[in-house]
N, C-alpha and C positions, 0 to 999 in steps of 0.2 A: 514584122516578126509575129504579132499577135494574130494576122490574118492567117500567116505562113501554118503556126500551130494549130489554130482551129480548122483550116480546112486538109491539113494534113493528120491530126487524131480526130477521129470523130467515133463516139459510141463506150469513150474510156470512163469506168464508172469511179474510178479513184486514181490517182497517183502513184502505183506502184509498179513493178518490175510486170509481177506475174498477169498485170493486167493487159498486157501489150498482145497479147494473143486476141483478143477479143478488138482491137481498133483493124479499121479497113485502111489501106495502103494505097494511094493512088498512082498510077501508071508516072513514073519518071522521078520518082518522090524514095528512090528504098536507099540511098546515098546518103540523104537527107536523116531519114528515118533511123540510121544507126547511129548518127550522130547524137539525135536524140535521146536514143535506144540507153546512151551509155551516158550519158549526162543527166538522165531521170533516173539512173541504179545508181551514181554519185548521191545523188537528192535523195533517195526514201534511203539509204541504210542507217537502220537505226542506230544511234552512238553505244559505243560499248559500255555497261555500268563495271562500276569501281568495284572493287576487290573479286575473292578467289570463290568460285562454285564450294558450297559445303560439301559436296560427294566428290571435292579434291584434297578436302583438308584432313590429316589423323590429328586425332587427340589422343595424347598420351599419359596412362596413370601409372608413372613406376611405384616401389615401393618404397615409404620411406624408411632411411637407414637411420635417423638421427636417435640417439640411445633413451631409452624406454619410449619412444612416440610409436603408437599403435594406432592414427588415425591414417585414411585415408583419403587422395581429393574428391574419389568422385563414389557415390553409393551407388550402387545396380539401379535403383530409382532415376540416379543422376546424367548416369549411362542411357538410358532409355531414353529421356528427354531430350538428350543429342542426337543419337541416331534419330530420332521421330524429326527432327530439325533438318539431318541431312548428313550430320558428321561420321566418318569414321571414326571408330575409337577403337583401339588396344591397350590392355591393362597389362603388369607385371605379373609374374605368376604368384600369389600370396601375396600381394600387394594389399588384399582385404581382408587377407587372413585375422589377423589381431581385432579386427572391429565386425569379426564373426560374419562376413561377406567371403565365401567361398566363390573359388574361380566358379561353380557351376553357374553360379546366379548371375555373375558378370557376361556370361555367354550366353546365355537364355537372354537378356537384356539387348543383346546384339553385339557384345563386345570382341575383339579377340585377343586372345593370350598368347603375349610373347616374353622374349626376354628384356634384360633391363639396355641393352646399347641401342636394340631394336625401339623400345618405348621413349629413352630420351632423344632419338633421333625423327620424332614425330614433329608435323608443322606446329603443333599447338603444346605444350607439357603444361598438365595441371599438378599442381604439388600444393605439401601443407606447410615441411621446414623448406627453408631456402638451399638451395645447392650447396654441396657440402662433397668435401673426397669422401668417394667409398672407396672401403678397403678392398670390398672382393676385387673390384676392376683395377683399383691401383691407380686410379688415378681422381682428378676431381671431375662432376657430375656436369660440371658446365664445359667441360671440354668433350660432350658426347652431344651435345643439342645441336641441333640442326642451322646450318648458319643463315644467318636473318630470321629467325623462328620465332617463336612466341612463348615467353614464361609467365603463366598465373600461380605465384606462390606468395607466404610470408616474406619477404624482404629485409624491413627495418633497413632502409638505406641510408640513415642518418648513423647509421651502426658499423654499417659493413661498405667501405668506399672499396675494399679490397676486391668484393666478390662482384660491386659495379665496373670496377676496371676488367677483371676475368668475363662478366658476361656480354663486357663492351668489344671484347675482341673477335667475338662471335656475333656480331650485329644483331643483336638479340632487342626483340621488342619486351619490354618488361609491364606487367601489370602487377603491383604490391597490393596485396590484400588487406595490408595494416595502411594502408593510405588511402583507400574508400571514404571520400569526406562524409561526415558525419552530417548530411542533410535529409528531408523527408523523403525525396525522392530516391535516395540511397539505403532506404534502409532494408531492401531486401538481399544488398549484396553486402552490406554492413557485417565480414566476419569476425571483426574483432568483440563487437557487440553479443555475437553466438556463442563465439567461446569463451565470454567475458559470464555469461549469462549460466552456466554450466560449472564453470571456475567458482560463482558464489554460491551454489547449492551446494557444491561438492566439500566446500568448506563447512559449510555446516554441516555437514553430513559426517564428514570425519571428524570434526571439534566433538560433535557429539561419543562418534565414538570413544574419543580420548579421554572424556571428563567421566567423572567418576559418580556421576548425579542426572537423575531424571530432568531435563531440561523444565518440563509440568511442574507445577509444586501441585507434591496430592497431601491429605491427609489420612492415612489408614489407620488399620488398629494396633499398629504397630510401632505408630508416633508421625512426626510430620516432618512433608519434605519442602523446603522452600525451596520455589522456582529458579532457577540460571538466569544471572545476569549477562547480556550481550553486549558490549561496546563494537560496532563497526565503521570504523572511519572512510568516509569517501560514499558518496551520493551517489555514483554512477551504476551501469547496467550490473557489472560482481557486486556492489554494496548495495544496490534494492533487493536483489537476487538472495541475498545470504538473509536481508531482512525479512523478505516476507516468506521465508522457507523455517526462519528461526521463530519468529512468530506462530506460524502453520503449527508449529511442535510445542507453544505454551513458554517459551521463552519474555521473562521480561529483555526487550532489546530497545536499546538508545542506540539514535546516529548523529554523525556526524557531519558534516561538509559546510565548507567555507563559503558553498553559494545556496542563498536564499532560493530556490526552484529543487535545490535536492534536498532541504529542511520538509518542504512543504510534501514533497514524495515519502521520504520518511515515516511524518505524521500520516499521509493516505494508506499506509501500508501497516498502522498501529503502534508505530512506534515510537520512541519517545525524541524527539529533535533536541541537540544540545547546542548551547551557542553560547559565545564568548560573552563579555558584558562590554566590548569594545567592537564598533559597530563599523564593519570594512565589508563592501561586495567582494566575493570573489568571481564575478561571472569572468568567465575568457573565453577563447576563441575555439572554433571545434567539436564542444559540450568538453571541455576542460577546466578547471578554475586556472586563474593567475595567482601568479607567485605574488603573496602577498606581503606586507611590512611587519616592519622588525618588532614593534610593539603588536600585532597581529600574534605574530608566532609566539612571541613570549607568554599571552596571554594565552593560546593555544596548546603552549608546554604547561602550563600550571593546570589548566582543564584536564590534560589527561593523566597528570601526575594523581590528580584527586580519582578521576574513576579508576586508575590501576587499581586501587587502594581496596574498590566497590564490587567490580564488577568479576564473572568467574572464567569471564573467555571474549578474547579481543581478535578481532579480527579487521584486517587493514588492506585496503586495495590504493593509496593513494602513486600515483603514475606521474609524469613528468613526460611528454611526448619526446623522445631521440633522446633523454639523459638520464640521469640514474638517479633511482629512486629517493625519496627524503627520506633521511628518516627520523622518522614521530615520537618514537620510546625509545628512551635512555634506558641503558644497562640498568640502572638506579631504580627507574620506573618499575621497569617490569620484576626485579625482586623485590618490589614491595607488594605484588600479588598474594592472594592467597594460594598455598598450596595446595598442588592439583588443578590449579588453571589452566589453561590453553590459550596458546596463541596461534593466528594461522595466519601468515604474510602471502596472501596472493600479490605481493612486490617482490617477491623473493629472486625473479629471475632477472629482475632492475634491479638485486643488490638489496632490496628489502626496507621496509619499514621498520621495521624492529632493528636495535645495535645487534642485538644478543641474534639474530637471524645468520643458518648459516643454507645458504641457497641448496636444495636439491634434498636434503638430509629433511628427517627426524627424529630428534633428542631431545632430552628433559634436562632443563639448566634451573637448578636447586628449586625445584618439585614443579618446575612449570614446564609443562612441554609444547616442544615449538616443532610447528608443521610448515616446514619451506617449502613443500614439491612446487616444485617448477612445471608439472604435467598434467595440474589438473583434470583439462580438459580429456587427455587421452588415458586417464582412469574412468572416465564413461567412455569408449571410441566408438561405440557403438553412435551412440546417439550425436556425437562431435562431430563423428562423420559426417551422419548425415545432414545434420545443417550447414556445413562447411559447403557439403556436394549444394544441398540449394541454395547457398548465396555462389558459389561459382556457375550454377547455370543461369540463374535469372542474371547474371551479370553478363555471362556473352550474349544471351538471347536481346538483351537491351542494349547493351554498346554496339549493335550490329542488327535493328529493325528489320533489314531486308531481308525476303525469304526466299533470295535465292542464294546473293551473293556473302560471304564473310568480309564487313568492312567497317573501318573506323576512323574517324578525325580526330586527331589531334589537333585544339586549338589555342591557342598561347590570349584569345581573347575571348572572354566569356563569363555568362551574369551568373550571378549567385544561386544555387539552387535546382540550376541546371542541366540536362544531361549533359553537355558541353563538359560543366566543372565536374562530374563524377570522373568523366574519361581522364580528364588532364592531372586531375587532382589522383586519378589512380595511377595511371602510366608514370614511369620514374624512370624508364627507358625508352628512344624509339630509334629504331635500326640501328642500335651502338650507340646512340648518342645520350647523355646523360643530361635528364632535362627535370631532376627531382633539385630542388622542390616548385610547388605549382605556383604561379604567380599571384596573388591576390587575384580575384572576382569582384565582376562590378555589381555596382548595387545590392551591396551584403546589408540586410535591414539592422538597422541602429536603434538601443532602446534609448527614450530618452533616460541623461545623464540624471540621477539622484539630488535634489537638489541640499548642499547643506545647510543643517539649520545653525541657526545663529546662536550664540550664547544666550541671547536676549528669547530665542525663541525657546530655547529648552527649559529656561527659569519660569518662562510663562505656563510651559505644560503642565510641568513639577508644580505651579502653584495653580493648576486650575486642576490637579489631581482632588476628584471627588470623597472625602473622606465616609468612614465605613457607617457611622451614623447619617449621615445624609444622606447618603444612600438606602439604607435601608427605610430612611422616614419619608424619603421619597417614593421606595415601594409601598409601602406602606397608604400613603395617603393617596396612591393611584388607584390602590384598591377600595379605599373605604370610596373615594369620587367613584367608583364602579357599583357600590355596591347601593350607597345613597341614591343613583339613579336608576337603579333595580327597584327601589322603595314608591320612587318617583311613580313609575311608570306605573306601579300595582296603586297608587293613589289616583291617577288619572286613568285607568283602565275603564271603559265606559260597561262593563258587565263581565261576569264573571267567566263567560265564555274566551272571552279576549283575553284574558292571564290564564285559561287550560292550554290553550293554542298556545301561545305564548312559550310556556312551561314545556310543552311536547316538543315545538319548533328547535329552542336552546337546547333542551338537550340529548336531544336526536342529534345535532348537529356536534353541539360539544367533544359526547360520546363517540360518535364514528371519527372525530377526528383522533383522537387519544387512544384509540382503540389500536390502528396503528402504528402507532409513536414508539421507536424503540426506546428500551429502558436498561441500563449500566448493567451486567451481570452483578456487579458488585454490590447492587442496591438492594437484589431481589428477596434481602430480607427485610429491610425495611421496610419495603413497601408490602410487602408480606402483611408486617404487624398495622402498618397504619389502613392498611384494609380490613384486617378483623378489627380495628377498633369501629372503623366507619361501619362494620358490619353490625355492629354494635347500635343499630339504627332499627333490630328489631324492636328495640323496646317501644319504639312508637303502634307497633301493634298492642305491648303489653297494656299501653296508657288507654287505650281505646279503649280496653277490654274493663278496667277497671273500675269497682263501682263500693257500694258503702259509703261511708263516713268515717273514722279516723282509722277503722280498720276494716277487711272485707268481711264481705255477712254471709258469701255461698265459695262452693268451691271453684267456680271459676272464677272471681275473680280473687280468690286466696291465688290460682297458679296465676293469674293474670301479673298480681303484684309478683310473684316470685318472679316470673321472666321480666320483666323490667328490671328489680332487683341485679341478674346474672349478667342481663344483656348492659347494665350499667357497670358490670366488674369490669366487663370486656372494654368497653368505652374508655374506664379512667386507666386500666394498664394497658392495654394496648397504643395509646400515645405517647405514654410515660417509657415504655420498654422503647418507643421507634426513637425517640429524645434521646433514651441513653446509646445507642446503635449509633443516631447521627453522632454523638458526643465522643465517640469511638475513635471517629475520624479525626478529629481536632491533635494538631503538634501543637508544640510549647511555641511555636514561631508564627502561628496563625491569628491576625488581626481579631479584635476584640468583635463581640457580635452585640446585636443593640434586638436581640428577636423581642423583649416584652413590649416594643414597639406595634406588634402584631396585634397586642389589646385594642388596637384605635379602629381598623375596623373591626372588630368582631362585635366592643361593643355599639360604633357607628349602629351596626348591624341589628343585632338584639334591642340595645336600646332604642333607635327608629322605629322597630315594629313594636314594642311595646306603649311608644307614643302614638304610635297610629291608631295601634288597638285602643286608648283609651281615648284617643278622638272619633271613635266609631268607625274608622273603616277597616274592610274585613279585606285583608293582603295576604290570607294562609297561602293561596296558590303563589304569586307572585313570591313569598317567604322562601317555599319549598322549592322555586325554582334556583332563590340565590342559593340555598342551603346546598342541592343538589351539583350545583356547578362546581361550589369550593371543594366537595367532595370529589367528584370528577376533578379538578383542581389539582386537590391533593395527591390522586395517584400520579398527575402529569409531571406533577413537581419531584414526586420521587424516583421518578426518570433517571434526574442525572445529581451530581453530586453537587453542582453551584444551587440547584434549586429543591435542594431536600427539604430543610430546615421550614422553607414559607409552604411546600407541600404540608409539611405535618402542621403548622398551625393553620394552613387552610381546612384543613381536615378538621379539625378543633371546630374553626368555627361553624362550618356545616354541619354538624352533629349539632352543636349547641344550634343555631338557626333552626334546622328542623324541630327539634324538641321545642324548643319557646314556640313553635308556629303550631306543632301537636294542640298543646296544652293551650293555648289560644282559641284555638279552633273548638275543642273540647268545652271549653268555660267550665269546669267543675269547682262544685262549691268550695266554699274555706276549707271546711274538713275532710275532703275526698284529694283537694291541694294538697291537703300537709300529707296525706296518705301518699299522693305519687309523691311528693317533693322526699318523703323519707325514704323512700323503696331506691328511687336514684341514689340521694344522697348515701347510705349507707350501702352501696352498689358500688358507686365511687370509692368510696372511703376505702373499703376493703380491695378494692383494686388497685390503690393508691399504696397501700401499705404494703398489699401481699410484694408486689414487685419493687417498692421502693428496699423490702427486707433480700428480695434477693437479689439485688443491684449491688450489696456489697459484694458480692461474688466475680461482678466484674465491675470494677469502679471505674470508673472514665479515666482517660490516659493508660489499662495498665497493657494496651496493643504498645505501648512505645517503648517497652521491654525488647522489643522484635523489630525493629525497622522494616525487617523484608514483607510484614503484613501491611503497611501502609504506604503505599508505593505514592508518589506526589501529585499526580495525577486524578488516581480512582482508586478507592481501596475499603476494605471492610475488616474484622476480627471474626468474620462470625465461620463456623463448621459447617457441615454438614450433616446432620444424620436421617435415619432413617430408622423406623422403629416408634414403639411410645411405652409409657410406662416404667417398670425397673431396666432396663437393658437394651441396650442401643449398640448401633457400630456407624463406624463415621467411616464417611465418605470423600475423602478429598475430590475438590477441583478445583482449581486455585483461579481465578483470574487478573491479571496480571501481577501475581505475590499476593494474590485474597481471597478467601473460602467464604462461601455463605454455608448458612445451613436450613435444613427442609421443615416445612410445620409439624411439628410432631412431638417434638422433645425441645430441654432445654438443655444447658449447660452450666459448669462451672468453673469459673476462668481465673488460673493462679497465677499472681500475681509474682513471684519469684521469678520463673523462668518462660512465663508467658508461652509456653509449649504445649503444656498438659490440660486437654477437655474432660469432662467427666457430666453425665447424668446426673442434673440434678430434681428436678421434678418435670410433670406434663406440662407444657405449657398451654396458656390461655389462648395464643395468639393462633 
């Protein structure tokens, strides 16, 4: 046979039909030849690929009827992207009307405009509600779809078995847009996520409007406004959404959720994470939390009984996948609100979070008013739209790769994560047949299991908790070992060169790093004053300049001592004023502090170089690098609020460091001594006094008149103004419930109602 074929095709350059033209025929062979003829066109016909030509299939957008919904499935954008794919598409006439998409734009896009029996009679119908009777036709919507056809819409088929058996009779393949599993690979057809994402801005956005207070707290000339408190329970895409939209606006806002990963999103978003003092995961399956235990929730309902009590607008998205919503506030709770609160239940259409929630409505139930719309999304439809249309087209364009044909597997086996699990996991119908819900997936990744700790183990923590004295005498002597081997190194420096370098290298480096270092809004008066004190470092100019004997003999060094003098006012109240600032912050419930611990190094410090000086070596450089760093130090420290307090006694000691290294450096006689020692000293004095006299003006603690100025976190008392001299106007800008105020002016802070600022002299700082 093998000779038969080679000497009967000879010259054939491939295998196929059309190539038979070009082989020679030989005399008694053309019998032969047909037989082959037709058993090599069996062999090359290529197999037919699965599913329907795109330039066979319509896609249809009717309009929907479901009452106030103003969105549409697909956007002219959305439209485009199919026909460029291959698909026909026909829209409803006004089908985009409500989401401001006119039939012109639909038709330009390549769509065409028909009616509604024509559009649900299309191979493919994209929709946003589920099928539903319309009135004009008189009949229901799923009795016009094309039989074995294809529905992409909302579903909820754990909801509605009625409208699965109606769409079963029509062999209808179904894809539910609320059953898009929640994995990476899904997240561009993820539309419960879109309009979940929209549903929580929108909430804040109308809470806003409802309340009766700048969400901002400012301070004007007109009195002051303290900032809105936010409670939002539930972690997911509407509770990050409402968070960082509420924040964006100056709102103080706390969250809430039972799973540890949406605490943590919270805190990333600036807000403040609340959590039970009873310690249960709630991670579940989906990105849902699980239903958790009876001592869970109890402890859960006490939580939010206490923020009713706090906060001026709650807002709640907690969900239950296929059941109806929990819910969270007792009648009880929410009238223990402050009047003119708001509440806004995006659970409203599960039945609601709130008792007092009445789905669709909103009313005001004894001065609190409560926002149920069920339609969030489609009071933007504009912009619902359009996300809607691009997760419905990135979902056919990926359940269906091929670019010629429209086709897709359903498969009943398939790994986690996978296009496979998108498909099965969306389909809830295939040709009539109802195949919701999806089967587990394999190799779904598992965290490991939390290990618990033992009784034995929690006694051990609780007794290795480091107390506040130890701690701090532990910072403490880290510093003085740091600063002792600063001493060191200027005693083993082999030339003076070597501690310039030295000196430049530290703090070049120090400085460029701190330079970038963000710092608290809340601080930026303290650190304000603890830098004019350090500023307060001209007087080592003054010292230089200085000259005489118990007093100066010419006029420069009469101004010389006077700038020492001034620059030593600035010195002793500018520390003194950032002391009472940090002092500001302290509640009645805040652990004991242990800072005259801070003495060990400073005088490590001083006194070290004062023994060195009298063992003969000369360490000014080396001095002035440590002086320089604590300085540098100290603004780092006033950063943030854990690290203010060692800021300002670093600060302290690099002032005092540099000055003893001045005066070192200088050797000035007994009598030109007591000349600078007086000029500081009564530089001091008078800066000690002037600010200790006007510290009763605001005595420490009298911010706790106010809670709303010290928020637990971060927080401050101080204003803002602008101006100097007799007459000022203040500036509010609160950050989170805190106003600083600008160099310029000072204030006076009354202690009655802790509300009223007032001018009281120029300030030093």
């Amino acid at each position: 046979m093998a000779h038969l074929l080679k000497t009967v095709v000879t010259g054939c350059l491939c295998p196929s039909v059309s190539n038979l033209g070009s082989c020679k025929v030989l005399p008694g062979k053309k019998d032969f030849l047909r037989t082959f003829r037709t058993h090599q066109a069996l062999w090359c016909k290529s197999p037919a690929k699965p599913g329907i030509p795109y330039k066979q299939l319509t896609v249809g957008v009717p309009k929907e009827i479901f009452q106030n919904e103003k969105r549409v499935a697909l956007s002219p954008a959305g439209v485009q992207a199919l026909v460029k794919q291959g698909f026909n598409v026909v829209v409803e006439s006004g089908a985009g009307e409500a989401s401001k998409f006119p039939d012109d734009l639909y038709r330009a896009a390549g769509a065409q405009i028909q009616g509604t029996k024509e559009v649900l009679a299309s191979d493919l119908v994209v929709k946003v509600r589920a099928p539903m009777v319309n009135p004009t036709l008189g009949a229901h919507e799923a009795d016009f779809l094309k039989p074995s056809g294809t529905l992409i819409s909302f579903i909820y088929p754990a909801q509605n078995p009625d409208l699965l058996n109606k769409l079963s009779e029509r062999k209808t393949t179904v894809l539910a847009m609320d059953q898009v599993p929640r994995v990476t690979i899904a997240q561009g057809y993820d539309a419960l996520s879109s309009m979940a994402n929209i549903s929580g801005y929108k909430a804040v956005v109308l809470a806003a409007n409802h309340f009766g207070r700048f969400f901002t707290g400012q301070i004007t000339a007109a009195g002051k406004v303290p900032p809105a408190k936010i409670l939002i329970v539930g972690g997911g895409v509407a509770g990050l959404a409402s968070a960082g939209a509420a924040k964006s606006m100056g709102a103080v806002v706390r969250g809430f959720d039972t799973r540890a990963a949406a605490l943590e999103q919270f805190k990333s978003l600036g807000a403040e994470p609340l959590e039970v003092d009873l310690k249960e995961s709630g991670e579940g399956q989906g990105g849902y939390a699980k239903e958790m235990s009876k001592e869970f929730i109890e402890a859960e309902m006490k939580l939010f009984a206490q923020q009713c009590k706090e906060v001026d607008i709650l807002i709640s998205t907690a969900l239950i996948p296929g059941k109806k919503a929990p819910v969270l506030f007792s009648k009880e709770m929410i009238e223990s609100m402050k009047e003119g609160s708001v509440v806004v239940d995006l659970a409203a259409e599960a039945g609601g979070n709130f008792e007092t929630t009445k789905p669709g409505e909103l009313y005001v139930h004894k001065g609190i008013t409560h926002i149920g719309y069920t339609d969030l999304p489609s009071r933007m439809a504009t912009q619902a739209s359009t996300l809607y249309s691009n997760n419905i087209t990135k979902l056919l364009k990926a359940i269906s790769p091929d670019k010629d044909n429209f086709h897709f597997e359903v498969k009943d086996d398939f790994d986690f994560g996978t296009m496979s699990h998108v498909i099965r996991g969306t389909v809830v119908m295939k040709d009539g047949n109802v195949i919701f819900p999806a089967p587990t997936p394999k190799n779904i990744p598992k965290e490991a299991p939390a290990k618990q700790k033992t009784v034995a183990e929690l006694e051990a923590e609780k007794a290795g908790t480091v107390s506040m004295y130890t701690k701090t005498l532990r910072t403490a002597s880290v510093y003085s070992a740091g600063l002792t081997g600063m001493l060191g190194l200027g005693i083993v420096a082999p030339n003076l060169a070597f501690s310039q370098m030295v000196t430049t290298f530290g703090l070049a480096g120090i400085i460029g790093y701190h330079t970038v270092w963000g710092v608290t809004p809340a601080l930026h008066s303290p650190l304000m004053s603890v830098t004019n004190a350090i500023s307060g470092l001209t007087a080592v100019g003054g010292l230089a300049l200085m000259g005489g004997h118990f007093y100066p003999s010419t006029t420069s060094q009469s101004l010389a001592a006077l700038a020492t003098f001034i620059s030593s006012v600035n010195i002793a109240g500018g520390f003194l004023v950032t002391q009472r600032m940090l002092d500001m912050f302290k509640r009645p419930t805040d652990p004991p502090e242990y800072n005259y611990l801070y003495l060990l190094p400073g005088g490590t410090f001083v006194g070290g170089y004062l023994a060195a000086l009298y063992g003969g070596y000369n360490i000014e450089e080396i001095m002035y690098l440590g002086s320089g760093l604590c300085c540098v130090g100290a603004l780092g420290g006033l950063s943030t609020q854990g690290t203010a307090r060692l800021g300002n006694a670093l600060g302290m000691i690099g002032v005092a460091g540099g000055l003893a290294a001045t005066l070192g450096g200088l050797k000035p006689d007994p009598q030109l001594l007591a000349q600078m020692s007086g000029a500081m000293a009564m530089g001091g004095t008078i800066g000690e006094c002037l600010w200790a006299g006007g510290g009763r003006h605001y005595r420490t603690g009298d911010c706790k008149a106010d809670p709303d100025l010290r928020p637990a976190s971060t927080g401050c008392c101080f204003p803002q103004f602008s101006g100097s001299g007799g007459s000022a106007h203040m500036h509010g800008r609160v950050h989170r419930g805190v106003s600083t105020f600008r160099n310029g002016c000072h204030f006076k802070f009354h202690q009655d109602c802790g509300l009223h600022w007032h001018l009281h002299r120029r300030s030093h700082l």
